[in-house]
CHARMM internal coordinates of N, CA and C (Angstrom, degrees):
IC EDIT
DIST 1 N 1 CA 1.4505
DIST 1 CA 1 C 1.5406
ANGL 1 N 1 CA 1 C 110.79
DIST 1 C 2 N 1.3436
ANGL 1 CA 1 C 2 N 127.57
DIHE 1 N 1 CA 1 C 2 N -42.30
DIST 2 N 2 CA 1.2268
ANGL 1 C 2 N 2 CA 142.18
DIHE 1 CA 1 C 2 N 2 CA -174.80
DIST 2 CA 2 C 1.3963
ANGL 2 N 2 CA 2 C 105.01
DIHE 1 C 2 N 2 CA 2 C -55.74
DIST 2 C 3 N 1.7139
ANGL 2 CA 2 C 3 N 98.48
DIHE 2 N 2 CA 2 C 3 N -49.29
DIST 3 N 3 CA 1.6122
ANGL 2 C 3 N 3 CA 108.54
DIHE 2 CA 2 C 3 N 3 CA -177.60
DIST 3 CA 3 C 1.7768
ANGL 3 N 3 CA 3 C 120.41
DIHE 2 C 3 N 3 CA 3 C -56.05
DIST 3 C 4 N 1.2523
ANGL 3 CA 3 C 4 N 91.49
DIHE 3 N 3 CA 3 C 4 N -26.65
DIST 4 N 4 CA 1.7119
ANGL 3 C 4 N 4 CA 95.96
DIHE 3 CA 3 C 4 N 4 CA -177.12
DIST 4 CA 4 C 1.4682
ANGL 4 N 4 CA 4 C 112.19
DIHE 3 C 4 N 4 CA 4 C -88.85
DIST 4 C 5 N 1.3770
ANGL 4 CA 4 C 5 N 126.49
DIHE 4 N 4 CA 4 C 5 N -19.24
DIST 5 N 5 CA 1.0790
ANGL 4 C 5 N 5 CA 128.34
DIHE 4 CA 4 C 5 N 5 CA -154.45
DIST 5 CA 5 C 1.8481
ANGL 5 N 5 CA 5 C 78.51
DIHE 4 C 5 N 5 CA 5 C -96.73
DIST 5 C 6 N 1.4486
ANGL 5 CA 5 C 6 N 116.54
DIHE 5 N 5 CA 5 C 6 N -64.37
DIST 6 N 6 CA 1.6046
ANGL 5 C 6 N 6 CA 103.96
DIHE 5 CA 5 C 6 N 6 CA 177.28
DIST 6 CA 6 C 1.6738
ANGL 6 N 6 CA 6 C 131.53
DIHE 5 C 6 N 6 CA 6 C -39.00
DIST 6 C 7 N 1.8189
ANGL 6 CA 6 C 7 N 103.56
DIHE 6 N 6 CA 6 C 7 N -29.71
DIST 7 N 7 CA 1.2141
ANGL 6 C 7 N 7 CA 102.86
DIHE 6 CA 6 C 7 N 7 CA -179.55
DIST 7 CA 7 C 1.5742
ANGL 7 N 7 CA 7 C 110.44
DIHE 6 C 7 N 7 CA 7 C -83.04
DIST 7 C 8 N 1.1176
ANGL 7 CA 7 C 8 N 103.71
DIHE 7 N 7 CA 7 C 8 N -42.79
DIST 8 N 8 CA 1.8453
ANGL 7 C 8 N 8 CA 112.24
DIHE 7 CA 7 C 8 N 8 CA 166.62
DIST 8 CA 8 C 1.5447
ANGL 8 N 8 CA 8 C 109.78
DIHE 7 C 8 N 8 CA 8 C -39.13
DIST 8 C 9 N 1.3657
ANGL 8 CA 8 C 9 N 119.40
DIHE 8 N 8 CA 8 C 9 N -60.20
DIST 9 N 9 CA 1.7933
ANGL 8 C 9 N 9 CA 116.17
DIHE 8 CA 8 C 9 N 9 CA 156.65
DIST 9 CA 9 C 1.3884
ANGL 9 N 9 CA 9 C 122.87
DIHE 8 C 9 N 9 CA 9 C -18.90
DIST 9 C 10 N 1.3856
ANGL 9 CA 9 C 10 N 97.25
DIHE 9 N 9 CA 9 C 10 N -67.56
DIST 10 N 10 CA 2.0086
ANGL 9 C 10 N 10 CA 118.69
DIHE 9 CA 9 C 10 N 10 CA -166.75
DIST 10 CA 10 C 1.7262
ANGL 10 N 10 CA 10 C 86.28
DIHE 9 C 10 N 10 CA 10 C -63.22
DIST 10 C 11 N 1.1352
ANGL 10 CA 10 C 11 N 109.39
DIHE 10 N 10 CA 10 C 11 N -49.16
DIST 11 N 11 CA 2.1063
ANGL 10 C 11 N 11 CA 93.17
DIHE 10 CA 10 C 11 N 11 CA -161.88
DIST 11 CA 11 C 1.7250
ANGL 11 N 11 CA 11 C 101.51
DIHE 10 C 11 N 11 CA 11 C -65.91
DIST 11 C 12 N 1.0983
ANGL 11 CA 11 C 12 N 102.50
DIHE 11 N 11 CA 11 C 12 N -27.21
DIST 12 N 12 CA 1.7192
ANGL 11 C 12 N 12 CA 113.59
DIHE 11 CA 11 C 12 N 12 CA -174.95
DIST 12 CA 12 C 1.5894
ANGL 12 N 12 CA 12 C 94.57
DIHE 11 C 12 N 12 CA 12 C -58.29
DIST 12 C 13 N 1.0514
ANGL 12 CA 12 C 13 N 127.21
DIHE 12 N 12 CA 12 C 13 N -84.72
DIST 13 N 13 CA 1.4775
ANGL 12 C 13 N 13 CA 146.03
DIHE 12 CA 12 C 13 N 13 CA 179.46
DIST 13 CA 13 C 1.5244
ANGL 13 N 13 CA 13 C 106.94
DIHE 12 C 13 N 13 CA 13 C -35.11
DIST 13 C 14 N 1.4877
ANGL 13 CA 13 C 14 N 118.39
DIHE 13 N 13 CA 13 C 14 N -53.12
DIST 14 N 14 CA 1.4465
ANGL 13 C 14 N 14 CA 105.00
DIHE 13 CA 13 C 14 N 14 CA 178.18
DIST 14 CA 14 C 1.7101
ANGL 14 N 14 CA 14 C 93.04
DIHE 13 C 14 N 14 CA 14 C -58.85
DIST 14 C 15 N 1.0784
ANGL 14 CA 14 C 15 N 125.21
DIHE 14 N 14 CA 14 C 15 N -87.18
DIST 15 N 15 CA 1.3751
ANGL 14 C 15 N 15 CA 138.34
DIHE 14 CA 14 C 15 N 15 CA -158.48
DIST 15 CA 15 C 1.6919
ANGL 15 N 15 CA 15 C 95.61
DIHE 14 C 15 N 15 CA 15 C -23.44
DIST 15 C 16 N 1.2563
ANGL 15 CA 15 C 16 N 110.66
DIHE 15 N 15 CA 15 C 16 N -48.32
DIST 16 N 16 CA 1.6496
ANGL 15 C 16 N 16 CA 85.57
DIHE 15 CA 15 C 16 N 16 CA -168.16
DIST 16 CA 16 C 1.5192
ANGL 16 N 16 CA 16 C 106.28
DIHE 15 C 16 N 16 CA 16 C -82.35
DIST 16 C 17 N 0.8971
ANGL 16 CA 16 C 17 N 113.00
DIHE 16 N 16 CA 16 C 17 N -9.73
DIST 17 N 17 CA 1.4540
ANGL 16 C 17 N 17 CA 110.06
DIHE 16 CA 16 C 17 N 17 CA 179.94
DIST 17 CA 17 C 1.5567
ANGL 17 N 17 CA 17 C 120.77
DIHE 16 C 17 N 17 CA 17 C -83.66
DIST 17 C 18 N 1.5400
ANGL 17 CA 17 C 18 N 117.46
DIHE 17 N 17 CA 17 C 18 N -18.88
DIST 18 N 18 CA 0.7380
ANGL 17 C 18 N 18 CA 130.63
DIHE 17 CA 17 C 18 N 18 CA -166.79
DIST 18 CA 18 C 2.4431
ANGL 18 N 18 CA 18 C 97.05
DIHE 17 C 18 N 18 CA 18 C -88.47
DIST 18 C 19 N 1.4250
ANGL 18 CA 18 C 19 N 91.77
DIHE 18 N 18 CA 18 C 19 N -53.31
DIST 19 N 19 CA 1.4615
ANGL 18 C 19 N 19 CA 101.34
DIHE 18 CA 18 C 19 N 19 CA 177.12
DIST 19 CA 19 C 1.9002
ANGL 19 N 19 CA 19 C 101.83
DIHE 18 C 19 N 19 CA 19 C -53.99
DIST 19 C 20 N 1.5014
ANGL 19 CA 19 C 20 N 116.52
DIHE 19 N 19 CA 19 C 20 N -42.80
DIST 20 N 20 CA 1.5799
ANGL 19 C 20 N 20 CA 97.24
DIHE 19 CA 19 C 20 N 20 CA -175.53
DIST 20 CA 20 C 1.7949
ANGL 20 N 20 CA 20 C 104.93
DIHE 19 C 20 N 20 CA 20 C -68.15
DIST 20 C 21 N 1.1531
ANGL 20 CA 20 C 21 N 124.89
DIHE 20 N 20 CA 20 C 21 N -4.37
DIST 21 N 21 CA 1.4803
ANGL 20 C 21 N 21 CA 115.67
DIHE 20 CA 20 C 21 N 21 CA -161.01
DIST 21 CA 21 C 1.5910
ANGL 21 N 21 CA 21 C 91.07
DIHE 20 C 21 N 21 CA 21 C -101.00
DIST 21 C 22 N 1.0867
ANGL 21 CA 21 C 22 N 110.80
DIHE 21 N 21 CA 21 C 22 N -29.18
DIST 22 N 22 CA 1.4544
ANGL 21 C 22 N 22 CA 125.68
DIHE 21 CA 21 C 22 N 22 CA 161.21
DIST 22 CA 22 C 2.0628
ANGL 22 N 22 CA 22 C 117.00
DIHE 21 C 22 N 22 CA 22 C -44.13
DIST 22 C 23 N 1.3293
ANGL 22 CA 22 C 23 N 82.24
DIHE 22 N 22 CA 22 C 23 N -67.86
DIST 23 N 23 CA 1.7217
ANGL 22 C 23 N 23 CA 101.42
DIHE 22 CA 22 C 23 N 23 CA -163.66
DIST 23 CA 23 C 1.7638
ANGL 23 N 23 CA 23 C 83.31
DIHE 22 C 23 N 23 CA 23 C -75.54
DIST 23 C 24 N 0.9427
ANGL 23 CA 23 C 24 N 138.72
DIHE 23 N 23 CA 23 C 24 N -44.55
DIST 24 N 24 CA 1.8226
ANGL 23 C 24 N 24 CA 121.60
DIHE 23 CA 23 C 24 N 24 CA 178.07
DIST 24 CA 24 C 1.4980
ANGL 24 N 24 CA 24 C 121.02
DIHE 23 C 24 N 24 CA 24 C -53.92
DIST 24 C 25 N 1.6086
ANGL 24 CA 24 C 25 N 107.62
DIHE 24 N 24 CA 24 C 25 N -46.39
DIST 25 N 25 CA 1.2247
ANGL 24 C 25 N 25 CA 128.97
DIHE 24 CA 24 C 25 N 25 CA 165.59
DIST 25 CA 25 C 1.7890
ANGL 25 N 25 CA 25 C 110.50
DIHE 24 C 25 N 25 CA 25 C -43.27
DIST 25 C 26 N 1.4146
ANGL 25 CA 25 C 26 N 109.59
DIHE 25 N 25 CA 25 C 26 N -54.52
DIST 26 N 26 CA 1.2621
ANGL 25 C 26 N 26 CA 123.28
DIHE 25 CA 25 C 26 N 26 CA -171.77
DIST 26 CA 26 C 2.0361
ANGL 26 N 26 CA 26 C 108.11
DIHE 25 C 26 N 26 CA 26 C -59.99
DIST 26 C 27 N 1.5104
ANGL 26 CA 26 C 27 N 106.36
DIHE 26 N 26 CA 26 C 27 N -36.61
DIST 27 N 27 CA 0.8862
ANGL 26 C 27 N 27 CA 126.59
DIHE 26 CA 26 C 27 N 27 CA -156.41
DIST 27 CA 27 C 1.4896
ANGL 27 N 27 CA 27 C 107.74
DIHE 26 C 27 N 27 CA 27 C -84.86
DIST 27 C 28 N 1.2187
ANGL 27 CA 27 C 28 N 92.39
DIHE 27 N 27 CA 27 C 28 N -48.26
DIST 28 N 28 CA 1.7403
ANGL 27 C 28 N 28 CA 106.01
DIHE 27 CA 27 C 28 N 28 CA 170.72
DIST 28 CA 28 C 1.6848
ANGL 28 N 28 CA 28 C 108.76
DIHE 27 C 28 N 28 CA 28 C -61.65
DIST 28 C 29 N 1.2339
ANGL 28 CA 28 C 29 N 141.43
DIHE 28 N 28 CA 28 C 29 N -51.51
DIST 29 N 29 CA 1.4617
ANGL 28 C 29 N 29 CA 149.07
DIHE 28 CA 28 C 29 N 29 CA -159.39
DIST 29 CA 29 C 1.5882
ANGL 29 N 29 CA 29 C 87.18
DIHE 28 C 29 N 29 CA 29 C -97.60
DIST 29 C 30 N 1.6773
ANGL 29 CA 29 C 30 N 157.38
DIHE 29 N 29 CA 29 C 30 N 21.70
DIST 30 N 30 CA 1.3348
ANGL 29 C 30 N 30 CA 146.00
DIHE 29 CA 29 C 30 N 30 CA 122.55
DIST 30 CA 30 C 1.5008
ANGL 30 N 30 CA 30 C 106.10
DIHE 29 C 30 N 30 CA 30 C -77.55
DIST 30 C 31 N 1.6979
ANGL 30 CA 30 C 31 N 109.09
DIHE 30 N 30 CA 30 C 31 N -27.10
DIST 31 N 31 CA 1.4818
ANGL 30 C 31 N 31 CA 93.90
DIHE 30 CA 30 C 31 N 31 CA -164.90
DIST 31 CA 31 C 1.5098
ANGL 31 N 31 CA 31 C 118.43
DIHE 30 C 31 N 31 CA 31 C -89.67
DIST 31 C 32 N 1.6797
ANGL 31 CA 31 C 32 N 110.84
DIHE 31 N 31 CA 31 C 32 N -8.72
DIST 32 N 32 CA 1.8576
ANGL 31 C 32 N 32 CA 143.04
DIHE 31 CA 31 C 32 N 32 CA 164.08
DIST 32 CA 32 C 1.8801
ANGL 32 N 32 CA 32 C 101.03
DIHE 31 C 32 N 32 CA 32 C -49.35
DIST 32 C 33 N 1.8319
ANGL 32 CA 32 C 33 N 83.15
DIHE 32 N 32 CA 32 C 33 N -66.94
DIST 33 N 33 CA 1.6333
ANGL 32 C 33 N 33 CA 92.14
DIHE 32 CA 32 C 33 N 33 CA -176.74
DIST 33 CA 33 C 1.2946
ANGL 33 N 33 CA 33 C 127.34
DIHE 32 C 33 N 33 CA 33 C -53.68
DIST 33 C 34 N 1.6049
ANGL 33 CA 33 C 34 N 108.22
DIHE 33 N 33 CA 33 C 34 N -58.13
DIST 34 N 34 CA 1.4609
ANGL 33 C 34 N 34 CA 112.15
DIHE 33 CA 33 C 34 N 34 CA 166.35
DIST 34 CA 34 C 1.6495
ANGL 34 N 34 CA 34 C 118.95
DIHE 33 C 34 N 34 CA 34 C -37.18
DIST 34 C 35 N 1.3295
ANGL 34 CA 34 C 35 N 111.59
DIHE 34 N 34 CA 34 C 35 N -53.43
DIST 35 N 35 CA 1.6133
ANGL 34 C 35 N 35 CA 110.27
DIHE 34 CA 34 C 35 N 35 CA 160.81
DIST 35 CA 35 C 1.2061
ANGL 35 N 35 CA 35 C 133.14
DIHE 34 C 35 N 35 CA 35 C -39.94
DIST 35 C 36 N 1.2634
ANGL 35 CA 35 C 36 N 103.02
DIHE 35 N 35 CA 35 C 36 N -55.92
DIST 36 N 36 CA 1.7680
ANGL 35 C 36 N 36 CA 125.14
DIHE 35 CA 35 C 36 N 36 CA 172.75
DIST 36 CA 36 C 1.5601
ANGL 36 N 36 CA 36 C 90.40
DIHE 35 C 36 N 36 CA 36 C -50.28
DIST 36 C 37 N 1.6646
ANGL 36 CA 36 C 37 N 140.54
DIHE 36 N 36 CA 36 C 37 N -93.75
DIST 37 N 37 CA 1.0919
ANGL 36 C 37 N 37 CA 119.72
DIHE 36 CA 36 C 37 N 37 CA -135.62
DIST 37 CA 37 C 1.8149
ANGL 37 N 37 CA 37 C 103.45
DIHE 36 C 37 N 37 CA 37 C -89.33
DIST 37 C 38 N 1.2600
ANGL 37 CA 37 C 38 N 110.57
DIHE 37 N 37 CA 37 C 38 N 14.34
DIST 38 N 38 CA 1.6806
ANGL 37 C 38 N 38 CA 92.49
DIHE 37 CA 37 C 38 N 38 CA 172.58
DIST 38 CA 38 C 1.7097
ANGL 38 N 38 CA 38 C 95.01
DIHE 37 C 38 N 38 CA 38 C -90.54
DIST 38 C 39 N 0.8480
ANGL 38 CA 38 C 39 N 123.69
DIHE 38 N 38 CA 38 C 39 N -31.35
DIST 39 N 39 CA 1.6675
ANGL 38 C 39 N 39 CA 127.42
DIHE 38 CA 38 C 39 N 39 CA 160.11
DIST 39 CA 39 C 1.1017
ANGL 39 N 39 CA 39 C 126.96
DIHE 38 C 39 N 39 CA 39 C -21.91
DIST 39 C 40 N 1.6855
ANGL 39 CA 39 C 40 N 95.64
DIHE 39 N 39 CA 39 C 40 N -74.07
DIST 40 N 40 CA 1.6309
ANGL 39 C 40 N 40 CA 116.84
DIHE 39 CA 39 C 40 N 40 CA 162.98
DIST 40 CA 40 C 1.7113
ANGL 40 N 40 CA 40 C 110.92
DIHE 39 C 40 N 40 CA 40 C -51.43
DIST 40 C 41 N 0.8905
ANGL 40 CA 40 C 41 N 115.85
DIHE 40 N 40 CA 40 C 41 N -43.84
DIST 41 N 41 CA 1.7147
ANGL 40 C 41 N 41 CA 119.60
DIHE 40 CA 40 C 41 N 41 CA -163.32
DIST 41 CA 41 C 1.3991
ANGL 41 N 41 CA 41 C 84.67
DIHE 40 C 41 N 41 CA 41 C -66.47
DIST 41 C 42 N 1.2685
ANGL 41 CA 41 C 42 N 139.13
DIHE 41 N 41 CA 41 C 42 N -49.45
DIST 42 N 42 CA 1.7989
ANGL 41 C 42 N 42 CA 143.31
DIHE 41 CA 41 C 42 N 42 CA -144.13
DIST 42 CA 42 C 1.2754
ANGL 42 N 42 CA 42 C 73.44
DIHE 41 C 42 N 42 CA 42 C -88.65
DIST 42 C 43 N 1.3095
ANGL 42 CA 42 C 43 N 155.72
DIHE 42 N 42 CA 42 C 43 N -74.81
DIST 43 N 43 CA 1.1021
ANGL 42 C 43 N 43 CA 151.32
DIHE 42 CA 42 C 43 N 43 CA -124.69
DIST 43 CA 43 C 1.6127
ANGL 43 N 43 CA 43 C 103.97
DIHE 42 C 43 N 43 CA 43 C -86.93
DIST 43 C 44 N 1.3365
ANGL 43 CA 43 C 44 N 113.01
DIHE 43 N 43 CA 43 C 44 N -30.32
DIST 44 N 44 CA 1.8754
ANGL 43 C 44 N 44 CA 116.36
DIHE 43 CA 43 C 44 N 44 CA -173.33
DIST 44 CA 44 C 1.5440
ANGL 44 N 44 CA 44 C 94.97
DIHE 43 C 44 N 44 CA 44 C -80.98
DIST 44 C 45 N 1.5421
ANGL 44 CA 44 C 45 N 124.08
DIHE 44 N 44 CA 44 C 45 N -51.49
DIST 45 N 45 CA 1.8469
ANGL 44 C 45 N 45 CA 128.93
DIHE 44 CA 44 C 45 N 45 CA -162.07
DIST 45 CA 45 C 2.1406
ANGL 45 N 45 CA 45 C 91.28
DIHE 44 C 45 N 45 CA 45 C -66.94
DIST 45 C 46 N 1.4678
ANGL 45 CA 45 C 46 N 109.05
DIHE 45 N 45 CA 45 C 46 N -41.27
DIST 46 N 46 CA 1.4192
ANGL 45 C 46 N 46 CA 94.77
DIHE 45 CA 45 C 46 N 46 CA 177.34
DIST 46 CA 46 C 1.5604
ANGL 46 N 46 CA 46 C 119.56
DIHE 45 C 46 N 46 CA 46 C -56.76
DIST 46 C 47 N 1.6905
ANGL 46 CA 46 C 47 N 106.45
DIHE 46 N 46 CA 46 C 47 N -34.64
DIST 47 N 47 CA 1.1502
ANGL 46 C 47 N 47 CA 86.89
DIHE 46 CA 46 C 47 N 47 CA -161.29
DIST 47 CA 47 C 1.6890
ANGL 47 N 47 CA 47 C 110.85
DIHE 46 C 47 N 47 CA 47 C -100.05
DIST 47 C 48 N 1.2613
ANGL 47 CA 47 C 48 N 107.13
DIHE 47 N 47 CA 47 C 48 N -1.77
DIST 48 N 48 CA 1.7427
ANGL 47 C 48 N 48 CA 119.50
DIHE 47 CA 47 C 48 N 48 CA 143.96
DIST 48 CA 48 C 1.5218
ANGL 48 N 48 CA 48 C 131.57
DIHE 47 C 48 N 48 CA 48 C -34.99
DIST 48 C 49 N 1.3570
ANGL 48 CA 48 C 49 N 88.81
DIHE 48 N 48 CA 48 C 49 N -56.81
DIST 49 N 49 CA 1.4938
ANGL 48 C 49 N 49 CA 125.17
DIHE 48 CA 48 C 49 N 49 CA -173.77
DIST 49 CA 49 C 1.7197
ANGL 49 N 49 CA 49 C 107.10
DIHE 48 C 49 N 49 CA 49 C -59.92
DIST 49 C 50 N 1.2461
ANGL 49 CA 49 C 50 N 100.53
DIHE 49 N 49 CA 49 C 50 N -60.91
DIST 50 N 50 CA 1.5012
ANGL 49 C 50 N 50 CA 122.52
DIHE 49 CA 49 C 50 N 50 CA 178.62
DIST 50 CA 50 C 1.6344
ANGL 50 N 50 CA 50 C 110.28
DIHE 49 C 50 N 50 CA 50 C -64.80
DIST 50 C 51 N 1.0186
ANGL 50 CA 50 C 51 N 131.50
DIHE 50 N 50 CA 50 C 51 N -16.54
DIST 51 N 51 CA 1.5775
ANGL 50 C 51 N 51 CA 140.55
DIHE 50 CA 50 C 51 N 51 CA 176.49
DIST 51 CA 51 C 1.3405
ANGL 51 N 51 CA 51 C 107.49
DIHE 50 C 51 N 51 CA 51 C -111.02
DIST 51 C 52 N 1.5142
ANGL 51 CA 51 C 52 N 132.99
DIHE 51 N 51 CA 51 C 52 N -6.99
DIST 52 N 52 CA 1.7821
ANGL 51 C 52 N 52 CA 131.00
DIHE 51 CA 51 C 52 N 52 CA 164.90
DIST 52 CA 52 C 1.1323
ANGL 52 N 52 CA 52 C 95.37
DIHE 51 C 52 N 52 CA 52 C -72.34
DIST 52 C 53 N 1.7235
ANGL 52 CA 52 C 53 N 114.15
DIHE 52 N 52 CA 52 C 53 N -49.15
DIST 53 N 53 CA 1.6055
ANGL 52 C 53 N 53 CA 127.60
DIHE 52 CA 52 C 53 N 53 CA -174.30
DIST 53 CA 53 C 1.0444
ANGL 53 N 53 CA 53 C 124.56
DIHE 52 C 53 N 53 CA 53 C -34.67
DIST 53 C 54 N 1.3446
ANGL 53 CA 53 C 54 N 114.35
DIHE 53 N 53 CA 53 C 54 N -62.10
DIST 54 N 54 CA 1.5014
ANGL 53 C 54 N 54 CA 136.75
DIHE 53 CA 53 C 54 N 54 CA -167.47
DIST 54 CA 54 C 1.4077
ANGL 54 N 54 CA 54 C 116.15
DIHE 53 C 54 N 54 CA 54 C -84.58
DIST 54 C 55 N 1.5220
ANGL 54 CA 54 C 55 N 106.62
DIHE 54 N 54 CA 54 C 55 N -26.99
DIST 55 N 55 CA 1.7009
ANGL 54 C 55 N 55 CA 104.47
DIHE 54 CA 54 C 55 N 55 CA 161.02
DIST 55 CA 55 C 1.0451
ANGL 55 N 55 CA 55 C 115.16
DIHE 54 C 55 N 55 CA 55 C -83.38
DIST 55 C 56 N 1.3449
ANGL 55 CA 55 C 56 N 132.96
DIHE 55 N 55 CA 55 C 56 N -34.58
DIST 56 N 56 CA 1.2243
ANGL 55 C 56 N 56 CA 128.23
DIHE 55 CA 55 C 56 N 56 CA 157.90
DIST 56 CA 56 C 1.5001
ANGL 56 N 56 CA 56 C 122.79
DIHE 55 C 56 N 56 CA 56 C -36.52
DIST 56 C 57 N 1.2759
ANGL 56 CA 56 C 57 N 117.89
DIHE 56 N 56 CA 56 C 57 N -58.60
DIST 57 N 57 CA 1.3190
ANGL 56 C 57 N 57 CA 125.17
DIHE 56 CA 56 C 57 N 57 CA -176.39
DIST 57 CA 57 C 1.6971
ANGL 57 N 57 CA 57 C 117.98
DIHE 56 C 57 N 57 CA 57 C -71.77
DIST 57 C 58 N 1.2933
ANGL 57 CA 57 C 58 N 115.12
DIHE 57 N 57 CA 57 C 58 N -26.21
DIST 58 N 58 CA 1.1515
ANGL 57 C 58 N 58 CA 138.39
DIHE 57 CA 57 C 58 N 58 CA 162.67
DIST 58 CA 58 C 1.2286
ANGL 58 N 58 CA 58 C 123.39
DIHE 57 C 58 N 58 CA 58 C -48.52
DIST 58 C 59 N 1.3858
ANGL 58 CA 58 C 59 N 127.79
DIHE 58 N 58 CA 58 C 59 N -67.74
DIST 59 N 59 CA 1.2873
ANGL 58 C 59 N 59 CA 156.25
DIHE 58 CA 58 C 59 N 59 CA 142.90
DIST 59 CA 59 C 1.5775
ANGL 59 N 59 CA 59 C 108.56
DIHE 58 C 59 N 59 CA 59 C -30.61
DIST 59 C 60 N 1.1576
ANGL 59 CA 59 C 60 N 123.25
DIHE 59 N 59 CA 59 C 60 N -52.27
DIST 60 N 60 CA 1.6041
ANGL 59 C 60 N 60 CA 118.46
DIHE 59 CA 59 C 60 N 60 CA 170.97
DIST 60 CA 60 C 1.2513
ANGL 60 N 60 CA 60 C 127.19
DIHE 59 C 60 N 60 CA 60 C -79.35
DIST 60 C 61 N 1.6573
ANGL 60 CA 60 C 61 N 109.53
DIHE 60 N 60 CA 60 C 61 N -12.75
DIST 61 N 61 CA 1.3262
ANGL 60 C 61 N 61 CA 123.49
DIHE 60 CA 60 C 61 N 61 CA 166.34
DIST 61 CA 61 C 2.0233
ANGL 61 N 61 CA 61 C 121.27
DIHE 60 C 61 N 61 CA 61 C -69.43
DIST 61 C 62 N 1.3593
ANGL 61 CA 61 C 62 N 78.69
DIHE 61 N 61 CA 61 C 62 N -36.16
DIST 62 N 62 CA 1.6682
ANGL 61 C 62 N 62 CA 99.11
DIHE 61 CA 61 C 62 N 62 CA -166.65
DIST 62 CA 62 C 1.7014
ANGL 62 N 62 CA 62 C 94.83
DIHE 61 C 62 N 62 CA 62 C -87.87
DIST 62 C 63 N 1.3871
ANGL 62 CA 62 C 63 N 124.49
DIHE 62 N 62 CA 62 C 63 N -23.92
DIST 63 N 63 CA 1.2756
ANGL 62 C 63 N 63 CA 116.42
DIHE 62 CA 62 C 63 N 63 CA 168.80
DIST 63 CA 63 C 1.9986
ANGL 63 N 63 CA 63 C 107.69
DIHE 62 C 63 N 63 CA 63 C -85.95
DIST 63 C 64 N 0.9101
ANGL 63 CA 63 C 64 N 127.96
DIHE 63 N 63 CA 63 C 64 N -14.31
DIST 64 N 64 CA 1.5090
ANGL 63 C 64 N 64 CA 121.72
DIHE 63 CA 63 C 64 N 64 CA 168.06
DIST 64 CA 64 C 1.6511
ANGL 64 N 64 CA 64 C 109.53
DIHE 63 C 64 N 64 CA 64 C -99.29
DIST 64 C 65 N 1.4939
ANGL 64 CA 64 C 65 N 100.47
DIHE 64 N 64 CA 64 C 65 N 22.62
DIST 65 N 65 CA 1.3546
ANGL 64 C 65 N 65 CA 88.98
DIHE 64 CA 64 C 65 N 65 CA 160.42
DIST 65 CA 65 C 1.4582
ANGL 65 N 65 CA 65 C 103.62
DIHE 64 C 65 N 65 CA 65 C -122.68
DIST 65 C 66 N 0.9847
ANGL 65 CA 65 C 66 N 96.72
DIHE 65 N 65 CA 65 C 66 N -2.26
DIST 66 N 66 CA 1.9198
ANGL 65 C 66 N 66 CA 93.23
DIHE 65 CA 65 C 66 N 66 CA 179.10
DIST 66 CA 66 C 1.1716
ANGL 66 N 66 CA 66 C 104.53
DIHE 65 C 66 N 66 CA 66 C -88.51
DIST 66 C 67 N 2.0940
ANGL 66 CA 66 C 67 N 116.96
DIHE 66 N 66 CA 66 C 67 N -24.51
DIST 67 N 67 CA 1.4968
ANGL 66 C 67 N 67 CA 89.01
DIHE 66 CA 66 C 67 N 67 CA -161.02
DIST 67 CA 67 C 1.6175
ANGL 67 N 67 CA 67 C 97.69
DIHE 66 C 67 N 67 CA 67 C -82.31
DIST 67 C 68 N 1.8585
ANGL 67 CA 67 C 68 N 127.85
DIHE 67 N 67 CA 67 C 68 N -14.76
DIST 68 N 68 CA 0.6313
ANGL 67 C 68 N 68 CA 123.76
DIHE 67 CA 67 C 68 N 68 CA 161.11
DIST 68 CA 68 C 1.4983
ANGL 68 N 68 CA 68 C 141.16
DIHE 67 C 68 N 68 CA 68 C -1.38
DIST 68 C 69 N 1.6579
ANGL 68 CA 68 C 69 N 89.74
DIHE 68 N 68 CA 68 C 69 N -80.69
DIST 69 N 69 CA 1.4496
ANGL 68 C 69 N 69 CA 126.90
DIHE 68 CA 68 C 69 N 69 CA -173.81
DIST 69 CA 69 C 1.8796
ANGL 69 N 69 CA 69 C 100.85
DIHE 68 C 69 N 69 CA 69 C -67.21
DIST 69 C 70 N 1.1988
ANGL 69 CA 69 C 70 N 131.03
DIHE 69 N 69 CA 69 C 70 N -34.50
DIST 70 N 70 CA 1.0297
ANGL 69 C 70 N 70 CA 145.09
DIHE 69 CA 69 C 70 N 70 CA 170.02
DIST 70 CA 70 C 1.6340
ANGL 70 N 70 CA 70 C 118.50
DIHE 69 C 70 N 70 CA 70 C -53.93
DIST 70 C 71 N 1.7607
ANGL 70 CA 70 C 71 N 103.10
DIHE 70 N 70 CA 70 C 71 N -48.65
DIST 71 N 71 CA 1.1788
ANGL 70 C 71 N 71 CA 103.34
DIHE 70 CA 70 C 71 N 71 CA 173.29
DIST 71 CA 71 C 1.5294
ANGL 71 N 71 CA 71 C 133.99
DIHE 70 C 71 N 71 CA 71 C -80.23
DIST 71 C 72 N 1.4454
ANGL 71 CA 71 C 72 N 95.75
DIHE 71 N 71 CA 71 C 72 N 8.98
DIST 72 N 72 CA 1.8231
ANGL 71 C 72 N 72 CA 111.10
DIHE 71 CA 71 C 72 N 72 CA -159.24
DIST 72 CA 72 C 1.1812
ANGL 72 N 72 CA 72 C 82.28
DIHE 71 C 72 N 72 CA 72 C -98.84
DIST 72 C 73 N 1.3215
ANGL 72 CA 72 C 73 N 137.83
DIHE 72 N 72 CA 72 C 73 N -34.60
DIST 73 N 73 CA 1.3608
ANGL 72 C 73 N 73 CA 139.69
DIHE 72 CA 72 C 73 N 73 CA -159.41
DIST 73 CA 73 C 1.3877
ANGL 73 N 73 CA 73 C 116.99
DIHE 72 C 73 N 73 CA 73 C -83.44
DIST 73 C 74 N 1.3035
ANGL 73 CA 73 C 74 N 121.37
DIHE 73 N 73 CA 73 C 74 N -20.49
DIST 74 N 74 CA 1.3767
ANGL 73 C 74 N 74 CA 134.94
DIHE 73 CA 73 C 74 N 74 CA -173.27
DIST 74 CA 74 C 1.2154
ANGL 74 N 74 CA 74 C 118.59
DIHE 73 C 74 N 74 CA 74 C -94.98
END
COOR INIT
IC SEED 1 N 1 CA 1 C
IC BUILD
């Protein structure tokens, strides 16, 4: 009887030990991901950011060349 009640212990103890190696595991690969997509997010708003820019600047380029051409004419 003693014997079962000690082995009933040991399965207890693996099992929980086994679920925290679990739940760290779990914990570690949200905290990878979370990395991964704030990355991605920095990496999508930059490259948003960087294409408002350039049309922007684009667009004001292509308008100082018209007024250019406008002023040659006058």
């Amino acid at each position: 009887m003693r014997e079962l009640k000690l082995r009933k212990q040991n399965l207890r103890y693996k099992s929980r030990h086994l679920e925290d190696k679990l739940n760290d595991h779990v914990q570690e690969a949200m905290h990878d991901f979370s990395g991964y997509v704030r990355k991605v997010a920095f990496e999508t708003g930059l490259k948003i950011a960087l294409n408002l820019f350039f049309r922007k600047r684009k667009h004001r380029e292509k308008g100082e060349a018209t007024t250019e051409t406008t002023d040659g004419l006058k």
